[in-house]
C-alpha positions in Angstrom: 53.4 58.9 78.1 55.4 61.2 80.5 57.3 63.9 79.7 61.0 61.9 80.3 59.5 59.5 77.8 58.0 61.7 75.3 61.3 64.1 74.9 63.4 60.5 75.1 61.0 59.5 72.1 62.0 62.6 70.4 65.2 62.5 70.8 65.6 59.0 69.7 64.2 59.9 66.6 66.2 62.6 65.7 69.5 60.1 66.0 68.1 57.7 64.1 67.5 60.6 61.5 71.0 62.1 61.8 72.4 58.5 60.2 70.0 59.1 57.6 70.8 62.6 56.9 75.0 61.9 57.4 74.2 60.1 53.8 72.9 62.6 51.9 74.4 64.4 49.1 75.1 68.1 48.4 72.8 68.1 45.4 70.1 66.4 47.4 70.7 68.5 50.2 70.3 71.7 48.4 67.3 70.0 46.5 65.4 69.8 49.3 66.4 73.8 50.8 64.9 74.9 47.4 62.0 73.1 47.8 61.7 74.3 51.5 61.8 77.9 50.0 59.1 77.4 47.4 56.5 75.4 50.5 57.1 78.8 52.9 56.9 81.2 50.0 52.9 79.1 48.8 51.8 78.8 51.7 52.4 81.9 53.4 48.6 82.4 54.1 48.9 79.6 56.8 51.7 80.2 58.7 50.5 83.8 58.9 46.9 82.1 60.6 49.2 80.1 62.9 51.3 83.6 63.9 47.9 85.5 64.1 47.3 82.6 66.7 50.5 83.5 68.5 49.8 87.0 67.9 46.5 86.9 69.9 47.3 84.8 72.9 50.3 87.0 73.5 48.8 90.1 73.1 46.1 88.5 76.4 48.8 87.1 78.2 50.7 91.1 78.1 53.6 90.1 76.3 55.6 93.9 75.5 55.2 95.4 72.4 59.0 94.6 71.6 58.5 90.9 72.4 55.5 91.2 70.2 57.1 92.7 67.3 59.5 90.0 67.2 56.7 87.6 67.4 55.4 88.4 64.5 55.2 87.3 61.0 54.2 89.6 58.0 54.4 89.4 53.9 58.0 90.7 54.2 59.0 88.5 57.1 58.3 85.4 55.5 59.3 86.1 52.0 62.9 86.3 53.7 62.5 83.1 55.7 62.1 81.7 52.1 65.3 83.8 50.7 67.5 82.7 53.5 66.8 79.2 52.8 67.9 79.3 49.4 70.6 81.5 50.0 71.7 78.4 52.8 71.2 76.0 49.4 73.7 78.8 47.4 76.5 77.6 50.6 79.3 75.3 50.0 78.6 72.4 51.8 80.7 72.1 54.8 80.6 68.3 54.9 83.5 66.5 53.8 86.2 69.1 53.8 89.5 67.8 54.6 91.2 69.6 57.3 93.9 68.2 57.4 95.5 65.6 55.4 99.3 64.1 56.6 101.5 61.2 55.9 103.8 59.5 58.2 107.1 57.8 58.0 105.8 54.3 58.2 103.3 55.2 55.2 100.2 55.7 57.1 97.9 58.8 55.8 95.5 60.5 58.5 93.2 62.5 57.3 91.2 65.4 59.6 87.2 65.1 58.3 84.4 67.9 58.8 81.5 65.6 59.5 77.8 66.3 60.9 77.5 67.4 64.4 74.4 64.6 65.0 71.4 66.1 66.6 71.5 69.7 67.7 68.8 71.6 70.4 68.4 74.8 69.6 66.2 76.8 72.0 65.2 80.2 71.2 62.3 83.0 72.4 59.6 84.5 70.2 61.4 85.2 66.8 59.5 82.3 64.5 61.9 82.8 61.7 64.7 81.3 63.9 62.5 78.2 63.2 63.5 78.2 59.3 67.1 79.6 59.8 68.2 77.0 61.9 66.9 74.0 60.8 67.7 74.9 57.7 71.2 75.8 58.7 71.5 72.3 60.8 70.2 70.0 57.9 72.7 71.9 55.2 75.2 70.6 58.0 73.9 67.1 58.1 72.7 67.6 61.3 68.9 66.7 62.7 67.2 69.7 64.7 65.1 69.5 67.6 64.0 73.2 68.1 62.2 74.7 71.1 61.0 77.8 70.5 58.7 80.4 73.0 55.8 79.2 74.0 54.1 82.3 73.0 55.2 81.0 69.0 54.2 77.2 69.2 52.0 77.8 66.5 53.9 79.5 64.0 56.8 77.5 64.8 54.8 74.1 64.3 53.4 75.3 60.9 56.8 76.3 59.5 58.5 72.8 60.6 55.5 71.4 59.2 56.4 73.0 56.1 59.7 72.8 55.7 59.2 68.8 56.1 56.7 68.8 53.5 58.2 70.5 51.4 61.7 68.7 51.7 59.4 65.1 51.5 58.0 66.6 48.3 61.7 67.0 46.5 63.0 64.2 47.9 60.9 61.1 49.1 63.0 59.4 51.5 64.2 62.6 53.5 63.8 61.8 57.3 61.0 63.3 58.8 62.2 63.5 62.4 65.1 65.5 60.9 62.9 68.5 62.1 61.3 68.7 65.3 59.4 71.0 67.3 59.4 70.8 71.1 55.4 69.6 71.2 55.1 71.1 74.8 55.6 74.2 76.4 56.5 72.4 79.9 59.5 74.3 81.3 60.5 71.0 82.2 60.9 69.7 78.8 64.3 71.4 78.7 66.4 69.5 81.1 64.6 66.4 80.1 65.6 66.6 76.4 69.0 68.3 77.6 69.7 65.0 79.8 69.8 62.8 77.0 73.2 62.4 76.5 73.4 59.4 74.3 70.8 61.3 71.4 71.5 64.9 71.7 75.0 66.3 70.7 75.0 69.6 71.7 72.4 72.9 72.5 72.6 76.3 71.2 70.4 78.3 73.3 69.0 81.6 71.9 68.1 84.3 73.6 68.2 86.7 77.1 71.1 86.1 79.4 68.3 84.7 81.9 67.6 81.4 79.2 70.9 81.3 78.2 72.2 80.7 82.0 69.4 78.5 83.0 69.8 75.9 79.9 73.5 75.9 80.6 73.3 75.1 84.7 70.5 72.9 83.6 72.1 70.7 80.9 74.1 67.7 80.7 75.1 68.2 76.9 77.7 70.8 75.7 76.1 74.1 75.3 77.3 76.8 73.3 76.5 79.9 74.5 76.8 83.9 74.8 75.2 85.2 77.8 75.1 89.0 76.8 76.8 91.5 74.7 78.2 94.1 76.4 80.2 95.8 73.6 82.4 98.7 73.4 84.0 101.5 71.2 87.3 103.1 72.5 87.8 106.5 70.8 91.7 106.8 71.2 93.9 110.4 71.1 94.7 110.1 67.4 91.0 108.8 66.1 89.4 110.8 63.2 86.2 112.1 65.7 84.1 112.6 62.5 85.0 108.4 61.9 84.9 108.5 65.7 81.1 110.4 65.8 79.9 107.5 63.0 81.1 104.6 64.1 80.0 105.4 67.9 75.9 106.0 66.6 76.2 103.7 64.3 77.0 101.1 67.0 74.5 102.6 69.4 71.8 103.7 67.7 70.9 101.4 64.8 69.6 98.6 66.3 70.2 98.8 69.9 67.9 96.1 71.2 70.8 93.4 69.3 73.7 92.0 71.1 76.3 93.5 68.9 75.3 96.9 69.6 77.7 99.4 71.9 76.9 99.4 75.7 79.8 102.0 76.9 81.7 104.4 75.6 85.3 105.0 76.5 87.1 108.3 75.4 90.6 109.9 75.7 91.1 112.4 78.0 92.6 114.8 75.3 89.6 114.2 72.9 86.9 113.9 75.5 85.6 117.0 75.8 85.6 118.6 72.2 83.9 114.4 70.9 81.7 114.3 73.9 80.1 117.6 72.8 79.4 116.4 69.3 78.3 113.5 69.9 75.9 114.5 72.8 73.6 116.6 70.3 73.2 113.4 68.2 72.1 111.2 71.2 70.2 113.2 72.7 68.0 113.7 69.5 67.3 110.0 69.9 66.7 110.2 73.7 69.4 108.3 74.9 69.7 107.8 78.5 73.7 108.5 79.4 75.2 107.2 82.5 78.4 109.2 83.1 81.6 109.1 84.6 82.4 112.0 87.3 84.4 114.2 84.0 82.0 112.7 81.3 78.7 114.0 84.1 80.5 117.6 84.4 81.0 117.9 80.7 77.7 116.9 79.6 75.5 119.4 82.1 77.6 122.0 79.6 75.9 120.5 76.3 72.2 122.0 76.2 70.5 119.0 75.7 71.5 117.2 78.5 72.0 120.4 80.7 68.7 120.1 82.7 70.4 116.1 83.8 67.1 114.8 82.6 68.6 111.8 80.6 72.0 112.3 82.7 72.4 109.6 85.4 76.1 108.9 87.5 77.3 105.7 86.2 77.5 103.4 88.7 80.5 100.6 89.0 78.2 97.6 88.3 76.5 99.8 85.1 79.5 98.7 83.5 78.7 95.0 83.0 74.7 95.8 82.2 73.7 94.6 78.8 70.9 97.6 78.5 69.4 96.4 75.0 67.8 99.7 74.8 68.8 103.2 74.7 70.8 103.9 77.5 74.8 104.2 77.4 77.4 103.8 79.8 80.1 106.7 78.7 83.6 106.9 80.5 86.7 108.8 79.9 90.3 106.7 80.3 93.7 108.4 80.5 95.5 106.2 77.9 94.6 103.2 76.0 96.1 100.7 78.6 93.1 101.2 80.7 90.6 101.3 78.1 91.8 98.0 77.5 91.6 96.9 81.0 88.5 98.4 81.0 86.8 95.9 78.5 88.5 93.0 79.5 87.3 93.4 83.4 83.8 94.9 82.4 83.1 93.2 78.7 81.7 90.0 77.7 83.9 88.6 75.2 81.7 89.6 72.4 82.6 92.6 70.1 84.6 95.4 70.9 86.4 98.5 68.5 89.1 100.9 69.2 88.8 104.4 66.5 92.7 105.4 65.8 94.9 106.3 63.3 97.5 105.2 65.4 98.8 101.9 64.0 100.8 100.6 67.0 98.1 101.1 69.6 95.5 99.9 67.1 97.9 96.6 66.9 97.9 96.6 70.8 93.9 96.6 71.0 93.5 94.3 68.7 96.4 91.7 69.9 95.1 92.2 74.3 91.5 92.7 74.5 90.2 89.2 74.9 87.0 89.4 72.9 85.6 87.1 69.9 85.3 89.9 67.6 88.1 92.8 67.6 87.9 96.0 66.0 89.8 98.4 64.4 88.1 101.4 62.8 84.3 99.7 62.1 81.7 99.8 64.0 80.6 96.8 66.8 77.4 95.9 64.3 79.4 93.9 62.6 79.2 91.2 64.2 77.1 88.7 62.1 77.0 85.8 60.3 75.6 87.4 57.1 78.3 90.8 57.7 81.0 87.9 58.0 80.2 86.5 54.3 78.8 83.0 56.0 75.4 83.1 55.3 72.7 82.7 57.6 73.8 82.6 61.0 73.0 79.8 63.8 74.3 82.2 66.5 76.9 84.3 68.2 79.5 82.1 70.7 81.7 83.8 73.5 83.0 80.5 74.5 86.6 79.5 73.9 86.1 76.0 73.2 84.7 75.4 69.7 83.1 77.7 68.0 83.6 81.1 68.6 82.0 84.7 66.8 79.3 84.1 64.4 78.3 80.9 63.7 77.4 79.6 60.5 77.6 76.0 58.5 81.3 75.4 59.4 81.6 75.8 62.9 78.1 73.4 62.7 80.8 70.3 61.6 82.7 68.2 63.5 85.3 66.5 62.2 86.7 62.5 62.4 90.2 61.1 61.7 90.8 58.3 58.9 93.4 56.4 58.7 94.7 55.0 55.2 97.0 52.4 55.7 98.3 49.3 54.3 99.4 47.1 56.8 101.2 49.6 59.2 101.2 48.3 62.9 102.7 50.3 65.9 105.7 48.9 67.1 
């Protein structure tokens, strides 16, 4: 069998499991998450061989130590693969809701359905737990998932399909076992084969570096929804509190700042810059943050000691602006008013998550109403931006798109919806 055939074969399957899936109830549904939980949770010992697997090919092959720490799977790591899917079985089920529900003058009712999506790609890199989150997330949804993770995590990710199937077969006998598929191959090529197949596959949610993101999106022929980096900002206006100001800003950069919610540049009022910038230097620089600086963010800086010698003090460069670092490294720039720290983030950002700190109400409104983001600000840090911070559960992703979903992702924005008509015996005139 070729590879067109084989991912066809795949695909096929996972629409014929959809149907089967569509017709499932929430209390079956949610038997079979629970039952999910308990196969991960007893047989932990074998999906951690299958990662140790991963774990030593990668390691061979000179996969970073980050990219390694994301590959793998501990004790704690899959006891929470097992606690998010139950906490997915705790969800409401977004199947079924009525959107919206009218009535008109000749009588007929039309009525706005959320219904399963169908079959959903998701392609990810390294992190096997994605494996569990989003075909858990998917099937919840009445969707089927066809999931191609890294090739450096083929094994874990087989075992934990493998899994979850079982375990759902075990609670419920005639659950669909192509509901949940692993990409068998790690042929680059798979991808645009399986993402050609138009008439099977409903859409793809790539996960992962802006380099996958843009080459499953210029290679596919299904709708893709997609974020291709976070370059996130916090605006620290005139009136901000700077001790709020000094939180928020490490909070957002120094947490986690391999994640796409996390800060990128810094923008400052001129008539706070200097006395913040001071401040806030001392606690950067105990982390060893890199700064790239603006010509009157440079000059103040080489006055703070810890960044006097220009050691971790680099001249921002125009094109720094747009550079999703992932690391510790920060862009910092000071604005003359708030107008062009908005213009700023809407010319430089990338529609993902951006705050402004003020206590000023009106030019909070302002920020919040022009800069064209999918998550706005006012007062909290950018790290909030995520499914399980929003209240939704376990998160399929993060969408900058402006066409379906958009922000965190979780069971709703996984619908569709259908119209019904109830009628009886309307015909248009």
């Amino acid at each position: 069998m070729n590879l067109r055939d084989e991912m066809t074969l795949l695909a096929r399957h996972a629409k014929a499991a959809s149907r089967e899936l569509a017709l499932l109830t929430t209390e079956e549904k949610n038997r079979c998450l629970l039952a999910m939980a308990s196969a991960i949770e007893q047989n932990s010992a074998a999906i951690a061989s299958a990662n140790q697997l991963d774990m030593i090919a990668a390691a061979e092959s000179g996969l970073s130590s980050a990219m390694l720490d994301r590959l793998k799977l501990d004790a704690k790591r899959i006891a929470a693969m097992a606690k998010a899917l139950r906490e997915v079985a705790s969800l409401p089920d977004p199947v079924g809701r009525i959107l919206d529900d009218r009535t008109r003058p000749n009588g007929l009712r039309l009525q706005k359905i959320a219904t399963p999506m169908g079959v959903v790609v998701i392609i990810y890199e390294s992190r096997p737990n994605v494996t569990a989150d989003a075909a858990s997330l998917c099937f919840k949804a009445g969707s089927a998932t066809i999931l191609r993770g890294g090739r450096e995590a083929l094994n874990s990710n087989q075992e934990i399909a493998r899994l979850l199937i079982t375990g759902a077969k075990a609670a419920l006998p005639s659950f669909p076992v192509h509901a949940i598929q692993v990409v068998p191959t790690s042929d680059r090529l798979a991808i645009p084969e399986l993402l050609s197949l138009t008439q099977y596959v409903d859409l793809c949610m790539p996960r992962g570096g802006e380099g996958l993101i843009r080459a499953v999106s210029e290679c596919s022929k299904v709708p893709v929804i997609k974020h291709y980096k976070g370059v996130c900002h916090v605006f620290v206006d005139e009136s901000a509190d700077l001790g709020m100001a000094e939180s928020i800003s490490t909070n957002a950069k120094l947490q986690r700042p391999a994640v796409c919610n996390s800060m990128e540049t810094l923008l400052i009022h001129s008539a706070v810059a200097k006395v913040f910038l001071e401040t806030l230097a001392e606690k950067l620089a105990s982390k060893n943050v890199q700064i790239h600086a603006d010509s009157e963010a440079h000059a103040i800086l080489l006055g703070v000691a810890s960044y006097a010698d220009g050691c971790r003090l680099v001249p921002a460069l125009e094109q720094d602006y747009s550079v999703e670092y992932n690391d510790l490294i920060l862009n910092v720039r000071i604005v003359p008013d708030l107008r062009s720290a908005i213009d700023h983030i809407n010319t430089h950002g990338s529609a993902h998550s951006d705050t402004i700190v003020t206590s000023n109400n009106a030019n909070a409104r302002q920020f919040l109403r022009e800069v064209d983001s999918a998550a706005v600000y006012w007062n909290a840090s950018t790290r909030f931006t995520d499914g399980g911070e929003f209240g939704m559960g376990a998160e399929i992703g993060i969408s900058t798109d402006k066409v379906g979903a958009r922000g965190p992702m979780g069971l709703e924005e996984l619908t569709t919806y259908k119209w019904q008509g109830i009628g009886s015996g309307q015909i248009r005139e």
